[in-house]
C-alpha positions as CSV (number, residue, x, y, z in Angstrom):
1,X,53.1,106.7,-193.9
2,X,51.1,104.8,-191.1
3,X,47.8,106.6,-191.3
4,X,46.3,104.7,-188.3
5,X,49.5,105.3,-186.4
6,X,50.0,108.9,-186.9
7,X,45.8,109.2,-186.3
8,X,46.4,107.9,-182.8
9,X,49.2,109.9,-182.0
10,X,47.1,113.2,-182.8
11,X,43.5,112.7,-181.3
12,X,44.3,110.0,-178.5
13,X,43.4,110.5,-175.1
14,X,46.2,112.9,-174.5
15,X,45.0,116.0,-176.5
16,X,42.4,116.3,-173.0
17,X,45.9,115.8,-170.6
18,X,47.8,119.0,-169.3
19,X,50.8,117.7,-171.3
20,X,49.5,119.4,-174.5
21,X,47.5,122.2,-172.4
22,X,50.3,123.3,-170.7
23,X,53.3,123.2,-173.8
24,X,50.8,124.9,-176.1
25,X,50.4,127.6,-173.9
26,X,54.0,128.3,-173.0
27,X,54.7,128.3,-176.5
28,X,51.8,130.7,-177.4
29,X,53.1,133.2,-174.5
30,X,56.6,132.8,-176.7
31,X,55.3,133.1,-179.9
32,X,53.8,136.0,-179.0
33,X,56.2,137.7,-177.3
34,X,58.7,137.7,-180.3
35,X,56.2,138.3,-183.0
36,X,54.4,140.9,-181.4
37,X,56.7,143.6,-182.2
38,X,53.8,145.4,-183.8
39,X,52.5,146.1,-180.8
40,X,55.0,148.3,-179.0
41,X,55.1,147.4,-175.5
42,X,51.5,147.7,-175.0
43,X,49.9,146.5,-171.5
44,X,51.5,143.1,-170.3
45,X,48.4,142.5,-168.5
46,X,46.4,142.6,-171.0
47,X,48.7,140.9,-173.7
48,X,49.2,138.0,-171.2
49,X,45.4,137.5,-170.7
50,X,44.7,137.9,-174.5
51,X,47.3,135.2,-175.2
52,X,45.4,133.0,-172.1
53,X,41.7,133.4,-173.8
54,X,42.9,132.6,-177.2
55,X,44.3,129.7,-175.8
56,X,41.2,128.4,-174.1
57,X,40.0,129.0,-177.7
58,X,42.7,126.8,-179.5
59,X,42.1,124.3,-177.3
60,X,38.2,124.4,-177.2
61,X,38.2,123.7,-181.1
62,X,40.6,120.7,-180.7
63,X,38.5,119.1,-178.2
64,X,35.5,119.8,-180.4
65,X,37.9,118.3,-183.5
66,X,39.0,115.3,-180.9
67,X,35.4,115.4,-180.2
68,X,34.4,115.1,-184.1
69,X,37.3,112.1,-185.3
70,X,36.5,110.3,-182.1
71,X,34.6,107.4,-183.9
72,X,36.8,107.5,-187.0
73,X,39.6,105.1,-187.9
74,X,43.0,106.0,-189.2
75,X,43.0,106.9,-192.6
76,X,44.0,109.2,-195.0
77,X,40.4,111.1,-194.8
78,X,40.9,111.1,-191.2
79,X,44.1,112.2,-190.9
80,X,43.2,115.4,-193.7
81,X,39.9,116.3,-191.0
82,X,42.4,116.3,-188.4
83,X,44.6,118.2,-190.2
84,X,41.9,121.0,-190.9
85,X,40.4,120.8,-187.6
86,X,44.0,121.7,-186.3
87,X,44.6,124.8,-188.7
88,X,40.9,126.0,-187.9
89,X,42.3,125.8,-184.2
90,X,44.9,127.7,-184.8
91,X,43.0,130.5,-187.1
92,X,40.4,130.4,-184.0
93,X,43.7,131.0,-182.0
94,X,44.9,134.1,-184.1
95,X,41.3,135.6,-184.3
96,X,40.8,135.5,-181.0
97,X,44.0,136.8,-179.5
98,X,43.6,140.1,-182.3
99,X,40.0,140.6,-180.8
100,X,40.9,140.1,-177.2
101,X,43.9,142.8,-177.8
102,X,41.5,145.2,-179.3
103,X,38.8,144.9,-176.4
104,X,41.8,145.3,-173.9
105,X,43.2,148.8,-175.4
106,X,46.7,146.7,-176.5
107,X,45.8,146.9,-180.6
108,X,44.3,149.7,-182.5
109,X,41.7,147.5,-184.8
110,X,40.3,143.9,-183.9
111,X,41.3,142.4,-186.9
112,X,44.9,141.2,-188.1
113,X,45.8,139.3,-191.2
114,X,49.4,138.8,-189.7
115,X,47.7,137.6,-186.5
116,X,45.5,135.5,-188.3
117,X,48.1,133.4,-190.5
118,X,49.9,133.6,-187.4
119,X,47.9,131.9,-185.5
120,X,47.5,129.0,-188.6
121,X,51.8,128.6,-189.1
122,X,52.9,129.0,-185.8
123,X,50.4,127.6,-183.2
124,X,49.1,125.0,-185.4
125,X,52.7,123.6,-185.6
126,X,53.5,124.1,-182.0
127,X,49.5,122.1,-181.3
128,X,50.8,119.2,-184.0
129,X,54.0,118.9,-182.0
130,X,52.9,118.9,-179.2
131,X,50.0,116.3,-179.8
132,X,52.3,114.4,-181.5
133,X,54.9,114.7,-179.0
134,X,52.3,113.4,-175.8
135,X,50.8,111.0,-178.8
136,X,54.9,109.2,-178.2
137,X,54.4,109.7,-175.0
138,X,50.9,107.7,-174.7
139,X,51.9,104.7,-177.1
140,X,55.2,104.3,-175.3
141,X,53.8,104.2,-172.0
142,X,50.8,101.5,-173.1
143,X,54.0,99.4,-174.8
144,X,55.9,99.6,-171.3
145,X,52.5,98.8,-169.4
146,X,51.7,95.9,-172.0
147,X,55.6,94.3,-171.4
148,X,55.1,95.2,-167.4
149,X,52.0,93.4,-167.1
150,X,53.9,90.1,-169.1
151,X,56.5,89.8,-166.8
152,X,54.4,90.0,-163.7
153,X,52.1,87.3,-165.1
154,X,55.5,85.2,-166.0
155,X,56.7,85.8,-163.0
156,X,53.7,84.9,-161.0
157,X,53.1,81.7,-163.3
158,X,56.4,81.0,-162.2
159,X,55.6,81.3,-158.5
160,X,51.8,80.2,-158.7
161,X,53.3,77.1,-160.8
162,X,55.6,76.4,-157.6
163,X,53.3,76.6,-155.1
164,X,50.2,74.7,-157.0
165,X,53.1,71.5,-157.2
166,X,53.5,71.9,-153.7
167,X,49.9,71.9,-153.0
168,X,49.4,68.9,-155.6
169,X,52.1,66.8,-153.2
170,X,50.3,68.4,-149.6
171,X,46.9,67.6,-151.1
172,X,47.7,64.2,-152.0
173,X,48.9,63.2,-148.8
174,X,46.2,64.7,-146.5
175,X,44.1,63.1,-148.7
176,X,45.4,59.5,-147.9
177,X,46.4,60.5,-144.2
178,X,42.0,61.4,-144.7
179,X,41.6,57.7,-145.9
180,X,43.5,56.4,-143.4
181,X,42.1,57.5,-140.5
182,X,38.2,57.9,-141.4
183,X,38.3,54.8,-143.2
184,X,41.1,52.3,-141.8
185,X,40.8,52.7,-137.8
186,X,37.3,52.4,-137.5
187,X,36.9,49.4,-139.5
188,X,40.0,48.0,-138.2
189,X,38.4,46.5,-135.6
190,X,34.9,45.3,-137.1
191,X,36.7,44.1,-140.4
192,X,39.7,44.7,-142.4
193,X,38.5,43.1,-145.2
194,X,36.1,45.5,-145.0
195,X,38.3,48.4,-144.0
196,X,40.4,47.8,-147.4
197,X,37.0,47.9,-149.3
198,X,36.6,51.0,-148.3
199,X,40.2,52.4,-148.8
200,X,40.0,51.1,-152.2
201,X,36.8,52.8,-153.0
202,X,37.6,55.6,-151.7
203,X,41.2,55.5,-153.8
204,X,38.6,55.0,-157.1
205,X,36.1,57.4,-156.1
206,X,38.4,60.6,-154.4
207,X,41.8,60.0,-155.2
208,X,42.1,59.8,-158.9
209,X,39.4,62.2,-159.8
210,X,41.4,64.8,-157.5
211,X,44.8,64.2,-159.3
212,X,43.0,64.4,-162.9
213,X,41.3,67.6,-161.9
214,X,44.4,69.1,-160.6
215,X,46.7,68.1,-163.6
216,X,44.0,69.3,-165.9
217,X,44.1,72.6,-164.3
218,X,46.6,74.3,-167.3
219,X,47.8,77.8,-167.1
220,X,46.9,79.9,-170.0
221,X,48.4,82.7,-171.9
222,X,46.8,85.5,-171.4
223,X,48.1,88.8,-172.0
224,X,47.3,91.5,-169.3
225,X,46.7,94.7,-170.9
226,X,47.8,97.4,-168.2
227,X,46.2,101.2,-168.5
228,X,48.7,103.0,-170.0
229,X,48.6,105.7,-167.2
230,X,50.1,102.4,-164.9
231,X,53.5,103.8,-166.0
232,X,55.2,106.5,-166.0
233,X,56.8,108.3,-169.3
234,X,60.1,109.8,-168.8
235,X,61.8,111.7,-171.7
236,X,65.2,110.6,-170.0
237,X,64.7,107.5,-171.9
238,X,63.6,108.6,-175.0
239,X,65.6,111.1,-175.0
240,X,68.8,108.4,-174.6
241,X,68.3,107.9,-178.6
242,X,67.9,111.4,-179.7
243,X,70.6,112.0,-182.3
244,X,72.0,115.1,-184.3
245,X,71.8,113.3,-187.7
246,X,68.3,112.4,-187.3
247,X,67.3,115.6,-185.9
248,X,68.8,117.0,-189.0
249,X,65.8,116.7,-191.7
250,X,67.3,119.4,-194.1
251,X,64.6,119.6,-196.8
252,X,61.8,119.2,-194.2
253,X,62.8,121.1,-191.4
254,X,64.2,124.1,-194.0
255,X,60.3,124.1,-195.8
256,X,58.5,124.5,-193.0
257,X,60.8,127.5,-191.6
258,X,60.3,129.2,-194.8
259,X,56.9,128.7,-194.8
260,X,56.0,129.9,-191.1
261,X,58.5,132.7,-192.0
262,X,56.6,133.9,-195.4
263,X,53.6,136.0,-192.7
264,X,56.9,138.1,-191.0
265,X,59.0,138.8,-194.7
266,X,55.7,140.2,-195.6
267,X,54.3,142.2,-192.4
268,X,58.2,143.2,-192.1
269,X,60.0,143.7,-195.4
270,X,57.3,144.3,-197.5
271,X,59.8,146.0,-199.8
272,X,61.1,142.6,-201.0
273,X,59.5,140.0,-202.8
274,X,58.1,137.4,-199.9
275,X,58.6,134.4,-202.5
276,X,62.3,135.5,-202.7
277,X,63.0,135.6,-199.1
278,X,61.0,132.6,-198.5
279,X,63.6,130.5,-201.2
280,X,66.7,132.4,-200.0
281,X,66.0,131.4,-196.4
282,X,65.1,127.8,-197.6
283,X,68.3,127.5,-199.4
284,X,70.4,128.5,-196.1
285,X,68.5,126.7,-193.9
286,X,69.0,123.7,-196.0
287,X,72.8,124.1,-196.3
288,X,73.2,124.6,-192.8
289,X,71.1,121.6,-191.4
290,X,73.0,119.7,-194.4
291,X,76.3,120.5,-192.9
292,X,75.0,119.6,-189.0
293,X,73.3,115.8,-190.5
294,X,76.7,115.0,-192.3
295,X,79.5,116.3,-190.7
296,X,78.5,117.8,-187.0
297,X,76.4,114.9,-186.1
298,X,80.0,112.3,-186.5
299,X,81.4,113.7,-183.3
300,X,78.1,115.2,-181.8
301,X,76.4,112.2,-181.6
302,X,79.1,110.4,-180.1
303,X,79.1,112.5,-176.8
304,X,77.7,111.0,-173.7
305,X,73.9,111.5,-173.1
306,X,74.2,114.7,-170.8
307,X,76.1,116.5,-173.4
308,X,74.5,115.5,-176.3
309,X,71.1,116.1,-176.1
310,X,72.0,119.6,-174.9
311,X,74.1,120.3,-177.5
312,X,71.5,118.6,-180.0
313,X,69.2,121.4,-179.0
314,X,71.7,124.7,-179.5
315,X,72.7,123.5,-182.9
316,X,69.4,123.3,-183.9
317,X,68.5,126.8,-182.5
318,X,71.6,128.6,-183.7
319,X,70.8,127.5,-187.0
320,X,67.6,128.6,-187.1
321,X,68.5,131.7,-185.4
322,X,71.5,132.0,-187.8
323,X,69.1,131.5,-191.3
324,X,66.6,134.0,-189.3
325,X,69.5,137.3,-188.6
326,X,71.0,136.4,-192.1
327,X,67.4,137.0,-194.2
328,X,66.0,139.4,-191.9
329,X,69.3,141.5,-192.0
330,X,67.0,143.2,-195.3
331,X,64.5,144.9,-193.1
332,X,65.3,148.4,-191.2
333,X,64.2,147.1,-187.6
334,X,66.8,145.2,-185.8
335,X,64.7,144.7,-183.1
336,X,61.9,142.7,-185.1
337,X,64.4,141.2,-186.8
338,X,66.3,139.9,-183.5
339,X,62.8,138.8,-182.0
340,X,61.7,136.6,-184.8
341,X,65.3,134.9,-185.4
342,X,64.7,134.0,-181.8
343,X,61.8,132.7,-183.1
344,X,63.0,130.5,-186.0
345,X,65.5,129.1,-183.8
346,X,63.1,128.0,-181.3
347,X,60.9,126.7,-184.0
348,X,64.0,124.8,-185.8
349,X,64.7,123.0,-182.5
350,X,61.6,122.0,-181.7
351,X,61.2,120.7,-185.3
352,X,64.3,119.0,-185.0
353,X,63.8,117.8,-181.7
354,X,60.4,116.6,-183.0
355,X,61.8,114.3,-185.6
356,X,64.8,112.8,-183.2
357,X,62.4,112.1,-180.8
358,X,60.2,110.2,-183.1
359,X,63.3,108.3,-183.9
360,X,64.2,107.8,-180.5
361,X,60.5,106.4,-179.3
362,X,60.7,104.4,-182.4
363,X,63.9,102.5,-181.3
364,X,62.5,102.2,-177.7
365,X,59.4,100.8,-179.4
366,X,61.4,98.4,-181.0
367,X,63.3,97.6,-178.2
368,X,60.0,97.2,-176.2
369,X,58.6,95.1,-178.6
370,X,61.4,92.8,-179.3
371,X,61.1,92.3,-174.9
372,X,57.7,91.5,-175.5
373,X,58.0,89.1,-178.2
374,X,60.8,87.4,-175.8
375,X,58.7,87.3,-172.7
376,X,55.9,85.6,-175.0
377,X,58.3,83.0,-176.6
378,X,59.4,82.7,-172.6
379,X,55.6,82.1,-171.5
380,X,54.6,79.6,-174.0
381,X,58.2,77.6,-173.4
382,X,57.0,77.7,-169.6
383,X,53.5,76.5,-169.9
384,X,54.3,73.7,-172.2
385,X,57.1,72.8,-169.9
386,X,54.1,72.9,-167.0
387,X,52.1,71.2,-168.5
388,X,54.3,68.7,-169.4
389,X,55.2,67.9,-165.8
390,X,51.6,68.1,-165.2
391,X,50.9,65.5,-167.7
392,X,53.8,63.4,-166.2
393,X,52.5,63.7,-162.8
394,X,49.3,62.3,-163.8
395,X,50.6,59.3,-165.6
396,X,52.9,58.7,-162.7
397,X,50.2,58.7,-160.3
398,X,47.8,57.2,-161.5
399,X,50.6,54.0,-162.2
400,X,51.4,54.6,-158.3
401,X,47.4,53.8,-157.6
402,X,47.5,50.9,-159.6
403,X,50.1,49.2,-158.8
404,X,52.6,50.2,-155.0
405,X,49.5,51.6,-152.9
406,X,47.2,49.4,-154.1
407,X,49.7,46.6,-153.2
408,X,50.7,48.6,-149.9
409,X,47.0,48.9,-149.1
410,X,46.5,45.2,-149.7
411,X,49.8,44.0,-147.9
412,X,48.7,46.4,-144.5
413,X,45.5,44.8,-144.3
414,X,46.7,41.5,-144.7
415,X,48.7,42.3,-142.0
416,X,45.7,43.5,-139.9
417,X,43.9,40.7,-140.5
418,X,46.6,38.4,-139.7
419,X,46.9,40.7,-136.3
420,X,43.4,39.9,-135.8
421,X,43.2,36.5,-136.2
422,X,45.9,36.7,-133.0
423,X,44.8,39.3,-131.2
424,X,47.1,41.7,-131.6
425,X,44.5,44.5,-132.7
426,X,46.1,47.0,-130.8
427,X,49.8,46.4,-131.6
428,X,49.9,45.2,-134.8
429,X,47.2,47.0,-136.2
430,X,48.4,50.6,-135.7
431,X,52.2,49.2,-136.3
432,X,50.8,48.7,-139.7
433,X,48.9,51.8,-140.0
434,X,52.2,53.3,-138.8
435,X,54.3,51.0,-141.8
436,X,51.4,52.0,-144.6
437,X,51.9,55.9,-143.9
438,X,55.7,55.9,-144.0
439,X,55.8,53.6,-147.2
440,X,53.0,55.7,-149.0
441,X,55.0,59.0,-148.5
442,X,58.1,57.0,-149.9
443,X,56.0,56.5,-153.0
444,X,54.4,59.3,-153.7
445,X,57.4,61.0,-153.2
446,X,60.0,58.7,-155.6
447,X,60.4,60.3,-159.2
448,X,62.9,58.3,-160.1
449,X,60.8,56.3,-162.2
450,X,61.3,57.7,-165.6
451,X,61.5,56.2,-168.6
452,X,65.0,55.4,-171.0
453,X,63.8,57.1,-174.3
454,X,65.5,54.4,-176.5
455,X,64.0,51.1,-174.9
456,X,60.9,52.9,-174.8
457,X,60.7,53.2,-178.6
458,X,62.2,50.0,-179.2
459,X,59.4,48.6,-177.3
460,X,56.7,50.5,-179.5
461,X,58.5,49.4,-182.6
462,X,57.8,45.9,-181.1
463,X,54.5,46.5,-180.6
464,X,53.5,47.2,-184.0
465,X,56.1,45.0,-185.6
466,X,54.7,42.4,-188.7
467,X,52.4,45.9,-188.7
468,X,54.4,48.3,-189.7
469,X,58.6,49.2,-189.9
470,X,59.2,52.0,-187.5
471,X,62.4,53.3,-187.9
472,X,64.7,55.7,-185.2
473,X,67.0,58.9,-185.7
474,X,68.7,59.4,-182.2
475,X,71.9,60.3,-181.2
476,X,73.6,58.8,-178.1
477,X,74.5,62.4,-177.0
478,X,71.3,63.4,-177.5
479,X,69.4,60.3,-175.9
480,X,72.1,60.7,-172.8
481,X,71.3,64.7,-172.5
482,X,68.1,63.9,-172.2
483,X,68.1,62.0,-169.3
484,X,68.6,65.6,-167.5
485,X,65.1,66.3,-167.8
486,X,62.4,63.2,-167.2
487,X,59.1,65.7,-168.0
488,X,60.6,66.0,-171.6
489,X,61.6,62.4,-171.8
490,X,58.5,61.6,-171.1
491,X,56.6,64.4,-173.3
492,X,59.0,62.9,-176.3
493,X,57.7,59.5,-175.4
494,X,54.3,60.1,-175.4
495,X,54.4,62.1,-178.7
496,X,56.2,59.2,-180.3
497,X,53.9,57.3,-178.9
498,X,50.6,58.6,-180.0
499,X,52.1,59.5,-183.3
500,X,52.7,56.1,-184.0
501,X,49.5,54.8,-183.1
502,X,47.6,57.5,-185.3
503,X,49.3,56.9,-188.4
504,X,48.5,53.1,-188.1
505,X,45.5,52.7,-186.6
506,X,44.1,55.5,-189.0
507,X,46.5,56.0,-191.6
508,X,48.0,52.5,-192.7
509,X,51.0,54.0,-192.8
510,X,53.7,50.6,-193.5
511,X,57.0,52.9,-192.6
512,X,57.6,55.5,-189.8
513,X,60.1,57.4,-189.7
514,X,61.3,59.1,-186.1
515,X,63.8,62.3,-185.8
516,X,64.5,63.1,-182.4
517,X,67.6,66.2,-182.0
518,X,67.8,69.0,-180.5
519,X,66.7,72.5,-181.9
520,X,67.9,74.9,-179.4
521,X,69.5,74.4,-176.4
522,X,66.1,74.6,-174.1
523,X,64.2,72.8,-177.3
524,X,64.0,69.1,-178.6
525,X,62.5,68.5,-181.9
526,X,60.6,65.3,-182.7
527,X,59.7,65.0,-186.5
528,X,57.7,61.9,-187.5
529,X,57.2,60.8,-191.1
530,X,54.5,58.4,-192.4
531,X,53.7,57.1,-195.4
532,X,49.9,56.8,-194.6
533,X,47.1,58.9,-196.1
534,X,46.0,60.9,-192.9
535,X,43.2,62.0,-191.0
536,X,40.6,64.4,-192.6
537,X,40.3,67.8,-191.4
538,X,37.5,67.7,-189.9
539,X,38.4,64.8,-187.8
540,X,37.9,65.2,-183.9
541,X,40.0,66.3,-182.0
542,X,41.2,63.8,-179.1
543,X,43.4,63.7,-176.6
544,X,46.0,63.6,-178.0
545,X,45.4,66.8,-179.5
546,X,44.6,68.2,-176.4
547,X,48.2,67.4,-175.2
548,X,50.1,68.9,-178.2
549,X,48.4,71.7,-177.7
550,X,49.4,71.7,-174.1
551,X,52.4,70.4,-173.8
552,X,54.8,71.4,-177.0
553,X,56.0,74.8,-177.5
554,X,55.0,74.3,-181.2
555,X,53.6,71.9,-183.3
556,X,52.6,71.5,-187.3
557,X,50.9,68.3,-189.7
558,X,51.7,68.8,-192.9
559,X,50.6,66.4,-195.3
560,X,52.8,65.7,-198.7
561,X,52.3,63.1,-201.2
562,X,54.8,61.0,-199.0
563,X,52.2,60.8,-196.2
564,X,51.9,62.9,-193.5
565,X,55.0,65.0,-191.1
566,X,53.8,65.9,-187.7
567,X,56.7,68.8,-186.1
568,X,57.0,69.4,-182.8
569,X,59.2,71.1,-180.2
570,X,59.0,70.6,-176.4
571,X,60.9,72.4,-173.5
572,X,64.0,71.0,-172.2
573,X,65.4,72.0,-168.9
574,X,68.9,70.6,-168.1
575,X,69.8,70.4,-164.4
């Protein structure tokens, strides 16, 4: 048994709600009206208002018991104070409502052992149930508000992920169209040497500290942990999985009818041994739910939702009421005897009810949880898969400083100069501001500039060749898939890439080994064996730690007598 589980689901937040308030006390008003026959009538006024204060009582000692366990942990100690703090609740109950009867002229003594043990059977179950019950009621909601808030935050890392590329692209060209016109026209006529000093410093100085704080600027994962009240419980749902073979619990159900029954067979048919009817009613109670879990529930359970769960509930309470008329049937008042069958029944379905819906929540719960576990697996894929592109937009940009608007830069003030030297200041010059702006939006704006995984690697096996033998594992339908998705390419590369590097440089690993496949169809897998003797533990971490940690959906190093086998899976996205 989950201790902690079952400890929430009987002193959480709920117990204060109307939920249990409310079901307690229509229960109680039930419970008393068939096991009251003792009473004869009496005033209904004053029945009704006994039943109300007894149940202020109840519930002030579970608030005081809620109260008590508040700083406790689940446990089996907590659980058995909970327990007792529930049967004193309902003593309090039964107590109460025989004094309150006395002082209202509707009973002839204040004191009832009937009412008493009445009080402990009967509301005591109906308070567990109905704790328990709102206790489904809480968790589930929490679970629904916990996989609410995970799709909102994909979907708005989605969106936000969108829009921050767009801004990247807006804020890298107002930023040059900036340059261009606070630094090129107003040196363009003192000196374009001098203008192109200044466009390059300013490239140095603004331009690639902007793009290295924006691709720095990683999403995280950060789970959003909604109130549970943000959404709303309904039964309907719950009550989808509720089931006549798992509201069936012969032995369980069949005990605790006998046992809530033993305070009537003695106040009632105290001319038969209690223990007697108490095993006779157990051994048809059993037979009966027996027959309903193994043969009813094949066809019952098959019925659509709107006539199952209906019919769920009238099995349940005609067996109950059945068992109840069948042992009763040894007492001399058919009346009491009628009244507390009702009673039985009511108590079996809400037993049984009790037990299918804790199945049910249980399958939602799973249900719930297996979404949540998808939309996490979904999040992480996505923010390696951002920041992946970030990583890629960085590279490429800072490439595009370096060499085409550098050289465009260069070229347009050549051009100026050349203008100068005839002139044409006017003209020329903003014909080449004009020439500099269109040819700078063509290159910030060209991605076609990704790399061909194969020559790539074949270019770092060069690298280090005479150094070490780096050896290559890919497929041509795997190298020509790829070429659907440049961020991955160039994540693949990059890994390779560092990999390499690590295991030489710090390893003296003499043989490399490089897997590249596919793992799933939205993952590649890049395996790379080494024979060198690895990094320590407590290395430091460098970049390009930093970027498996960003940009791969998972990673591992393992280290084996071999050498070392770095693991890692990056998002693919075909087109």
């Amino acid at each position: 048994m989950d201790f902690k589980l079952a400890f929430s689901r009987l002193t959480g937040r709920h117990i204060l709600g109307p939920g249990v308030f409310w079901s307690t006390l229509g229960f109680g008003i039930l419970a008393h009206a068939l096991g009251s026959a003792d009473l004869a009538g009496g005033n209904i006024l004053a029945r009704l208002t006994s039943v109300l204060i007894a149940h202020l009582a109840l519930m002030a000692t579970l608030y005081l018991t809620k109260l008590a366990t508040a700083r406790m942990s689940g446990g089996l100690v907590s659980i058995i104070l909970v327990a007792v703090g529930y049967i004193t609740a309902g003593a309090v109950r039964g107590l109460t409502l025989q004094y309150s009867l006395f002082e209202l002229d509707a009973a002839d003594n204040g004191f009832s052992l009937y009412r008493l043990i009445g009080g402990v059977v009967m509301m005591t179950s109906a308070l567990a149930w109905a704790a328990f019950a709102f206790g489904l009621k809480a968790e589930w909601g929490a679970k629904r508000s916990t996989l609410e808030a995970t799709k909102q935050q994909l979907e708005a890392l989605l969106v936000d992920s969108e829009a921050r590329l767009e801004l990247e692209a807006s804020d890298t060209l107002s930023t040059i169209e900036s340059m261009l016109q606070t630094a090129l026209i107003p040196e363009l006529v003192l000196s374009p040497q001098r203008a192109l000093t200044k466009l390059q410093s300013l490239i140095n100085d603004t331009l690639r500290p902007l793009s290295a704080t924006l691709a720095a600027n990683q999403p995280r994962l950060e789970l959003v942990r909604l109130d549970p009240s943000a959404q709303r419980f309904r039964w309907r749902t719950v009550l989808t999985h509720l089931r006549l073979r798992e509201s069936s619990r012969p032995l369980t159900t069949a005990l605790i009818l006998s046992v809530l029954a033993i305070n009537g067979f003695v106040k009632y048919i105290p001319n038969i041994s209690p223990i007697w009817l108490m095993l006779l009613s157990f051994a048809m109670v059993t037979a009966a739910l027996s027959t309903s879990r193994n043969l009813l529930a094949r066809w019952v359970d098959k019925l659509p939702v709107g006539i199952r769960v209906p019919s769920v509930m009238l099995i349940l309470f005609g067996f109950g009421f059945g068992g109840g008329m069948a042992v009763f049937a040894f007492g001399h008042d058919v009346l009491v005897g009628y009244a507390l069958s009702v009673n039985a029944g009511v108590a079996c379905a809400l037993l049984g009810s009790l037990f299918g819906i804790n199945f049910a929540a249980t399958k939602e719960m799973q249900s719930i949880e297996l979404q949540l576990n998808n939309y996490e697996q979904k999040l992480r894929w996505t923010i390696a898969a951002l920041n992946g592109q970030h990583w890629l937009q960085k590279k490429q940009f800072a490439r595009k400083i370096h060499g085409p608007i550098q050289s465009e830069v260069a070229a347009a003030a050549i051009r100026i100069e050349r203008s100068l030297t005839r002139g044409e200041v006017t003209e020329s010059g903003e014909e080449a501001l004009k020439n500099l702006r269109e040819r700078l939006d063509k290159i910030l704006n060209d991605t076609r500039a990704t790399s061909e995984v194969r020559p790539v690697l074949d270019e770092i096996a060069e690298t280090w060749h005479g150094l070490c033998e780096i050896e290559l594992n890919l497929s041509h339908e795997v190298e020509l898939r790829l070429r659907q998705d440049p961020v991955c390419v160039e994540t693949t590369l990059e890994i390779a890439r560092e990999a390499c590097s690590n295991a030489i440089r710090h390893g003296s690993a003499e043989h490399i080994h490089l897997e590249i496949d596919f793992e799933t169809d939205d993952l590649l897998k890049i395996i790379v064996h080494n024979d060198g003797v690895g990094l320590e533990q407590n290395t430091r971490r460098g970049l390009g730690s930093a970027y498996l940690d960003d940009c791969t959906f998972t990673h591992e190093l393992v280290r084996t007598e071999q050498g070392t086998v770095l693991s890692a899976t990056v998002p693919f996205r075909e087109k």
